[in-house]
N, C-alpha and C positions, 0 to 999 in steps of 0.2 A: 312833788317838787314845786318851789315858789320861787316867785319872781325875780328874789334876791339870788337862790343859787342857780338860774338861767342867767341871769346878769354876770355874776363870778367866772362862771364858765365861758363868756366870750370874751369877755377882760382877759382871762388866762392866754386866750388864742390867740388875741390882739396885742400880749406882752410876748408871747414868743414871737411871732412873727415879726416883731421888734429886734428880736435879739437877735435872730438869724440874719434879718436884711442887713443889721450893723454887723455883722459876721461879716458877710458876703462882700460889704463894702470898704472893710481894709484894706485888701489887694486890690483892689478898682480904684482906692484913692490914692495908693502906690503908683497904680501904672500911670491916674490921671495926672500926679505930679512931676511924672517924669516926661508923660506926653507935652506939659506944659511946657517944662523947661528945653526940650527940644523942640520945640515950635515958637520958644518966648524970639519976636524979632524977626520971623520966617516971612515970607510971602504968602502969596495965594498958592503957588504952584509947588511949593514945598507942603504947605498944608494938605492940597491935592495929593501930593506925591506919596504922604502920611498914612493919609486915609482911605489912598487905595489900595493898601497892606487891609484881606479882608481881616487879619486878628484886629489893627486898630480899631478898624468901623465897630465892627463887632465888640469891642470891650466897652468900644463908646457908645453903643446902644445899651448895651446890658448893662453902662453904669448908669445910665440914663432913666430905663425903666427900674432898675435897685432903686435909686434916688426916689422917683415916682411912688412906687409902693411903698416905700419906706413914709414920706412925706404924707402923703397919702391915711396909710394907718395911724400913725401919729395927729394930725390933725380930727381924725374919727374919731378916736378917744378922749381928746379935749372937746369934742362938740357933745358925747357922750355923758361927758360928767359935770360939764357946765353951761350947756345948752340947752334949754328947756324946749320939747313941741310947741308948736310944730314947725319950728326953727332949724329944733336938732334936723331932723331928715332933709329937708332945704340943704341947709348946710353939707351937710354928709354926702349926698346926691351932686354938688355943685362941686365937689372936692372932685367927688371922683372923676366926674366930665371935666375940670382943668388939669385934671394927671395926665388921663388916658389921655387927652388933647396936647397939652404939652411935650408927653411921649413918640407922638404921634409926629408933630413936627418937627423935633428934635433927628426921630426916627430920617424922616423924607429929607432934613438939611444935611444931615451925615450921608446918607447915600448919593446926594446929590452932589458935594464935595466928592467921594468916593468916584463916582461914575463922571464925573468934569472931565476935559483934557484942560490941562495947562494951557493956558493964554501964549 
């Protein structure tokens, strides 16, 4: 086996996992628009009120990290086919430490709403 068909074969991996995460994210951005439009205008304590329903927090994490991975895979594949070493892995390496990090906060900001008392 050579180079090129190791290389096809992670490409394959990297385009499905594309396609499932954009699967996964049609109902996540159903519910995300519907969670907008009841909250477009709300307060704190209504937002609170929101997300301490555990399904919203939860749908809001899970769309959170889908987002992440999704974003995530997609930018590997363009650093992949147009970024030259020893850039490419820099690059790739700093994706994934602003995902998981972003998740991560995202993570702690939602639970933190979630877990508030209203003012």
């Amino acid at each position: 086996m050579n180079g090129q068909d190791t290389a096809g074969h992670g490409g394959l991996g990297h385009w499905l996992w594309q396609r499932v995460s954009s699967l996964v994210l049609i109902p996540l951005t159903v519910w995300l628009l519907w969670a907008i439009t009841r909250l477009a205008g709300a307060d704190y304590a209504s937002a609170t009120q929101f997300f301490s329903h555990p399904f919203n927090a939860g749908l809001a994490i899970l769309m959170t990290a889908v987002v992440a991975f999704h974003a995530q895979t997609g930018i590997q594949v363009i650093c992949e086919d147009y970024i030259a070493q020893p850039w490419q892995s820099l690059l790739i390496w700093l994706t994934r430490i602003a995902c998981f990090g972003g998740l991560v906060l995202m993570a702690w900001a939602i639970l933190g709403i979630a877990g508030s008392s209203p003012p």
